[in-house]
N, CA, C and O of each residue as an XYZ file, in Angstrom:
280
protein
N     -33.175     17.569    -13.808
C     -32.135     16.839    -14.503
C     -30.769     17.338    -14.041
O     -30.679     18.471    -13.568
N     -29.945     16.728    -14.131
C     -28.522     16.657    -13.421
C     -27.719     17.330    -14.549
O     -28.148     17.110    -15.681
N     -26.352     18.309    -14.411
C     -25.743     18.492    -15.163
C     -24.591     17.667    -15.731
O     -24.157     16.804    -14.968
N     -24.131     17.750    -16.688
C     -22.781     16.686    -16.660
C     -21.903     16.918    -15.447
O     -21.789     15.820    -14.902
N     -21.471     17.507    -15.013
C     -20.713     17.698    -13.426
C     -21.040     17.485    -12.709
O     -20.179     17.128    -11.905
N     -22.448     17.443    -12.190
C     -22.966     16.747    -10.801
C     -23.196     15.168    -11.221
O     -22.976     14.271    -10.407
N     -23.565     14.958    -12.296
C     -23.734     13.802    -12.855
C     -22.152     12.901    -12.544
O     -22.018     11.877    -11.874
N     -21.196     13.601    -13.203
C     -19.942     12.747    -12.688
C     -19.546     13.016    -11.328
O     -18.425     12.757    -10.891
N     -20.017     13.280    -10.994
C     -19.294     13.816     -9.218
C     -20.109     12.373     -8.642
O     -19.590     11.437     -8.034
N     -21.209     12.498     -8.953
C     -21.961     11.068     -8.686
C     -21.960      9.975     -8.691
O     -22.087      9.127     -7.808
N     -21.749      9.933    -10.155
C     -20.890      8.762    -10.383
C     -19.278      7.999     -9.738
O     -18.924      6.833     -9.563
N     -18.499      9.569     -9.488
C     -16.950      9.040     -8.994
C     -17.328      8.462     -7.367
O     -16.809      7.420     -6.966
N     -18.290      9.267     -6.490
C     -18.815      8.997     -5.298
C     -19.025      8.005     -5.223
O     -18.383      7.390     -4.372
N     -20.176      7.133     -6.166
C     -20.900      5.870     -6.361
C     -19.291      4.656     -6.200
O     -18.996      3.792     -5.374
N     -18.678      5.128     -7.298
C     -17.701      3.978     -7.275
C     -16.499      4.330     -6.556
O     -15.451      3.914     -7.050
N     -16.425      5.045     -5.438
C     -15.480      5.335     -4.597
C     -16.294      4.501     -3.063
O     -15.848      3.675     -2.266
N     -17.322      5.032     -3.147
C     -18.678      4.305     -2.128
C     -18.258      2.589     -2.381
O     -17.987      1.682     -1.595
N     -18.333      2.650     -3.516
C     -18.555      0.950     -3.909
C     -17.042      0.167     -3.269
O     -16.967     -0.479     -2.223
N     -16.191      0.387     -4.013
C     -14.979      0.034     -3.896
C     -14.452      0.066     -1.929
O     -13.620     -0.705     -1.453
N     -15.262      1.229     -1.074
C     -14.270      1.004      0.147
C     -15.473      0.036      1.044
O     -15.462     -0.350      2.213
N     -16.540     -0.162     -0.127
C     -17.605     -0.934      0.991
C     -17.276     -2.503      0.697
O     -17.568     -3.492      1.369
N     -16.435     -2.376     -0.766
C     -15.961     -3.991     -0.995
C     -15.079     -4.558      0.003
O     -15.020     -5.640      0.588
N     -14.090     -2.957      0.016
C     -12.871     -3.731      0.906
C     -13.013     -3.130      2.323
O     -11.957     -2.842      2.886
N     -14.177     -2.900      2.978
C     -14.419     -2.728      4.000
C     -15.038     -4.171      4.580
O     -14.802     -4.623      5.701
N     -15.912     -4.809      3.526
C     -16.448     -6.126      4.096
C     -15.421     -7.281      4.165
O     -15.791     -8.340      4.671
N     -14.220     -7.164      3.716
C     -12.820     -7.419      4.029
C     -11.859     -7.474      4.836
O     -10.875     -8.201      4.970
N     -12.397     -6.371      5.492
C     -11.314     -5.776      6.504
C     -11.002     -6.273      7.360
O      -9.848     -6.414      7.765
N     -12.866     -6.986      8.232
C     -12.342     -7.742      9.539
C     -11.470     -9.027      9.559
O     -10.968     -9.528     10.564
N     -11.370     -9.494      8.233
C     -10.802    -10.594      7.651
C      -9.059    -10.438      7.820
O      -8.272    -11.183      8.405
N      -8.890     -9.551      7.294
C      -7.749     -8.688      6.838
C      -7.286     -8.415      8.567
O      -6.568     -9.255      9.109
N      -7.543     -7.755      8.985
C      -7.133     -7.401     10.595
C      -7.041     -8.617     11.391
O      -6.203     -8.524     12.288
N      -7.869    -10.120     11.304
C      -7.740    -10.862     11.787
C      -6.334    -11.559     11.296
O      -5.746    -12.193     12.172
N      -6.084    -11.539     10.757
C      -5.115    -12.143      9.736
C      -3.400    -11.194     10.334
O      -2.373    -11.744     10.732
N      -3.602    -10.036     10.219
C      -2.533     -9.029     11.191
C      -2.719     -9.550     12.302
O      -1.789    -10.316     12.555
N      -3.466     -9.509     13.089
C      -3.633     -9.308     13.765
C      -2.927    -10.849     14.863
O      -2.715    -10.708     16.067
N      -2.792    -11.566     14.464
C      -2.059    -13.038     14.471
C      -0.654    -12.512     14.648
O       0.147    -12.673     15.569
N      -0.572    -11.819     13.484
C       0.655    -11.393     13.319
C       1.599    -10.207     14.237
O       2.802    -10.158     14.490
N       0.325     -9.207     14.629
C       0.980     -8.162     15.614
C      -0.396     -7.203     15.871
O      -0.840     -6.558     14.921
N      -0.804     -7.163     16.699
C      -1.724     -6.530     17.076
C      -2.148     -4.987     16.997
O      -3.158     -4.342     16.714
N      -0.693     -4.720     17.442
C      -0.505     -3.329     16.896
C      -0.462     -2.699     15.659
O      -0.804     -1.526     15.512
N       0.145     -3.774     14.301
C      -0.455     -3.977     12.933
C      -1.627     -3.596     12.791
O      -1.945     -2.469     12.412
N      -2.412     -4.522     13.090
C      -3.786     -4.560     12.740
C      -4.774     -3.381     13.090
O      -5.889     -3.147     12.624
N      -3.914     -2.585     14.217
C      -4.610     -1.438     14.648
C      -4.203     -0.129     13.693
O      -4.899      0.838     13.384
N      -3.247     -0.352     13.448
C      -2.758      0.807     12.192
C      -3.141      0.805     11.229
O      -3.404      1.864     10.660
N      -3.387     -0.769     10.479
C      -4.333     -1.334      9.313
C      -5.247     -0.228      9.030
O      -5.343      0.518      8.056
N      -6.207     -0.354     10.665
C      -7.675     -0.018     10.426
C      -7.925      1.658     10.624
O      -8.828      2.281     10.067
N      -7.100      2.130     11.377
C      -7.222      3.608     10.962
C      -6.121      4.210      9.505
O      -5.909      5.297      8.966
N      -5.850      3.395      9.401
C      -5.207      3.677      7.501
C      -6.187      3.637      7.030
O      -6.670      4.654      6.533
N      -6.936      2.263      7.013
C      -8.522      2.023      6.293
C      -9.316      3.373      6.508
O      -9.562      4.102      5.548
N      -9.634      3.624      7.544
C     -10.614      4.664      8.013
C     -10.473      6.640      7.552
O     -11.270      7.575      7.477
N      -8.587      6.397      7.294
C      -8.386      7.802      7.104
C      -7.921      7.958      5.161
O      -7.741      9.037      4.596
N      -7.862      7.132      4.762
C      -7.778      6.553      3.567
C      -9.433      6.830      2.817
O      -9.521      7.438      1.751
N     -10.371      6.420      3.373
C     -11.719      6.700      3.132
C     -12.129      8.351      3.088
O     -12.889      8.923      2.307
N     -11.392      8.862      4.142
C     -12.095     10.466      3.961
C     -10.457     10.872      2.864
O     -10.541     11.599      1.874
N      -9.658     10.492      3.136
C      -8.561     11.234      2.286
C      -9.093     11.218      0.543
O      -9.441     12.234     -0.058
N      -9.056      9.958      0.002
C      -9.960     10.209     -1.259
C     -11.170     11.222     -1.433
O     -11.360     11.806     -2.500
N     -11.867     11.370     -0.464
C     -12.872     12.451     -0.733
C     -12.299     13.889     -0.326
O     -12.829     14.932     -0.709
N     -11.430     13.853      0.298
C     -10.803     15.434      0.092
C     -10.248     15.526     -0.660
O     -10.123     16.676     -1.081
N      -9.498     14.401     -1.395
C      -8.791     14.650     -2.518
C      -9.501     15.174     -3.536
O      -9.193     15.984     -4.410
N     -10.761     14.438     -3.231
C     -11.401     14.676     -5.057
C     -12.444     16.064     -4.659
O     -13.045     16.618     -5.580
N     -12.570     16.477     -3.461
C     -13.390     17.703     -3.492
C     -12.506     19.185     -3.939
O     -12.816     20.259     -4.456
N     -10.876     18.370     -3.263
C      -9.676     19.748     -3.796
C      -9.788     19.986     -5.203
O      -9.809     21.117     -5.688
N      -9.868     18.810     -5.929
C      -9.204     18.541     -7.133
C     -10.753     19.593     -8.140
O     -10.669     20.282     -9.157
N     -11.737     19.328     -7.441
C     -12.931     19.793     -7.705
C     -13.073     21.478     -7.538
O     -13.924     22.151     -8.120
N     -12.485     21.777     -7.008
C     -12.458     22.643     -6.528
C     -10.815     23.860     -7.451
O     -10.528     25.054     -7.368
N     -10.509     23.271     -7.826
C      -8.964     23.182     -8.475
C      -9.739     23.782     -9.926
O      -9.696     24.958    -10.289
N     -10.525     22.538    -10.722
C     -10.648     23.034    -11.729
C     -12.045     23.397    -12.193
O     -12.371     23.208    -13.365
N     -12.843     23.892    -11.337
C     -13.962     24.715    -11.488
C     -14.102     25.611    -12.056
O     -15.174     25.943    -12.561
N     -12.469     26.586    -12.156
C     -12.705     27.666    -13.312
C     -12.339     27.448    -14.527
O     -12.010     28.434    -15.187
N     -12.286     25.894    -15.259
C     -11.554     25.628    -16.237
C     -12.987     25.279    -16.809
O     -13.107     24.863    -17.961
């Protein structure tokens, strides 16, 4: 059985998972759409997208890590 802390760590994962796979099935949409617009846009778009994805999870492993002795 899971503790309440791994239990929510799970949960925030699950809907952090969820949310960049929504707007990941988006994206090529989204870049096509820049991408009309400036090519070089659309290339910045997608490594924003890409570094945006690990930045939330370092965020929340710091933050995890922050209040572990509380």
């Amino acid at each position: 059985m899971m503790d309440r802390d791994t239990r929510n760590a799970a949960i925030a994962a699950l809907w952090i998972m969820l949310l960049f796979g929504i707007a990941a099935f988006y994206l090529p949409t989204v870049m096509l759409a820049l991408g009309s617009l400036s090519t070089v846009l659309a290339g910045i778009f997608g490594i924003v997208f890409v570094l945006a994805f690990f930045l939330v999870f370092w965020l929340r492993a710091r933050s995890q890590r922050k209040n572990k002795g509380k």
